[in-house]
C-alpha positions, 0 to 999 in steps of 0.5 A, spaced: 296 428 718 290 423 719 288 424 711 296 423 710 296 417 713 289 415 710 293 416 703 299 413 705 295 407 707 290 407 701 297 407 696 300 401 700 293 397 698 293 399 691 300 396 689 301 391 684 302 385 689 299 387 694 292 389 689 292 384 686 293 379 692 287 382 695 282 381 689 285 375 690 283 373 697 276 376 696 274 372 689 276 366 693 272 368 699 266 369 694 267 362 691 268 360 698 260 363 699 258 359 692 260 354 694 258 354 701 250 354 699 252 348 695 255 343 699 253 346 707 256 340 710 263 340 707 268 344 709 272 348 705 278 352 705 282 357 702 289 360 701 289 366 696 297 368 694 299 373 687 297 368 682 290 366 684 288 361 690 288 354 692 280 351 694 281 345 698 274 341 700 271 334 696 268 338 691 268 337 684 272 342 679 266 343 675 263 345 681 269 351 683 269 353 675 262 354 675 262 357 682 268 361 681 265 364 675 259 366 678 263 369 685 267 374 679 260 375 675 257 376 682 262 382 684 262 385 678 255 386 679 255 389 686 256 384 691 262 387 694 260 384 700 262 377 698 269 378 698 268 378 706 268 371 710 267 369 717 271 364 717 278 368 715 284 367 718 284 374 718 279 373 723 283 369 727 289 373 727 285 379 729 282 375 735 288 372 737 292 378 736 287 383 740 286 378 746 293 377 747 294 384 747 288 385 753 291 379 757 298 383 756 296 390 759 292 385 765 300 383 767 302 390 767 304 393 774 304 385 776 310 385 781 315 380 782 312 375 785 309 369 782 303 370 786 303 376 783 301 374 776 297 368 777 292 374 782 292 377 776 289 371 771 281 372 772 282 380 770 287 377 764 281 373 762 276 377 763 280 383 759 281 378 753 274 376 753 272 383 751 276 382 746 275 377 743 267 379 743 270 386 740 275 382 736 268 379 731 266 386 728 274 389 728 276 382 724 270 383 719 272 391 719 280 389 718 278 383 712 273 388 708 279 394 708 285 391 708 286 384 707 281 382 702 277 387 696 271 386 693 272 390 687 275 385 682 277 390 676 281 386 671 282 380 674 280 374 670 280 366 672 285 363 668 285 356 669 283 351 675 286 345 676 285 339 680 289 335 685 291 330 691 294 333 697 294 326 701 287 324 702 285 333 701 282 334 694 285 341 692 283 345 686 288 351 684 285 357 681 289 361 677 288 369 676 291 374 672 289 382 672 
């Protein structure tokens, strides 16, 4: 049953849209990994859909297209690992779903009474402390093999265009593959 559902899983993952917005998010992390070594003071985002994925931060479009091409040469190359970052969202979403959850079993069995839940926070924050720390390396683990792929495959950089989103330079990069 636990291969069927390995199988299942691994099928689901390598459909076309969600494949492709995988390699996606990873290319965008790697960019995110070149671009961090070059500019270790600025703050850069990113947001990966089908089509490609937005870089938003103070950097030049030179800057992104050069980074870019190396994040997808540097994948190529066997630097996997690139496609993981510890600033994803996915991180948080692990973080805050598993502490959530932890504070929820805490109340479980809590009578009636208000007194009854607010005698129960100290072991709810203690449990959602654990996750939180358990979260890190789940997080990680969740990006590597769900969220995001290391293996590019055929995607290839089609065109990375700059704009202005209120004060936030925005460079948009898109992908096909």
């Amino acid at each position: 049953m636990t291969d069927q559902v390995s199988n299942l899983f691994q099928s689901i993952l390598g459909t076309f849209p969600i494949s492709r917005i995988r390699r996606n998010h990873g290319l965008e992390h790697a960019t995110l990994h070149m671009l961090s070594e070059r500019y270790p003071q600025t703050s850069l985002a990113g947001h990966s859909d089908m089509g490609g994925f937005w870089i938003m931060g103070n950097v030049s479009t030179e800057d992104v297209k050069a980074a870019v091409g190396e994040a997808l040469q540097r994948m190529r190359g066997g630097e996997q690992e690139l496609a993981v970052h510890p600033n994803c969202g996915t991180n948080f979403v692990t973080a805050g779903t598993l502490a959530g959850i932890a504070a929820s079993a805490a109340m479980f069995g809590a009578g009636r009474r208000f007194r009854d839940k607010i005698e129960r926070v100290p072991l709810a924050a203690s449990l959602a402390t654990v996750a939180l720390m358990l979260a890190q390396p789940v997080g990680l683990l969740v990006q590597e093999r769900v969220t995001t792929s290391g293996h590019p495959g055929t995607l290839e950089v089609v065109d990375v265009v700059a704009s202005k989103r209120g004060r936030i330079q925005t460079h948009r990069v898109s992908t096909r593959g």
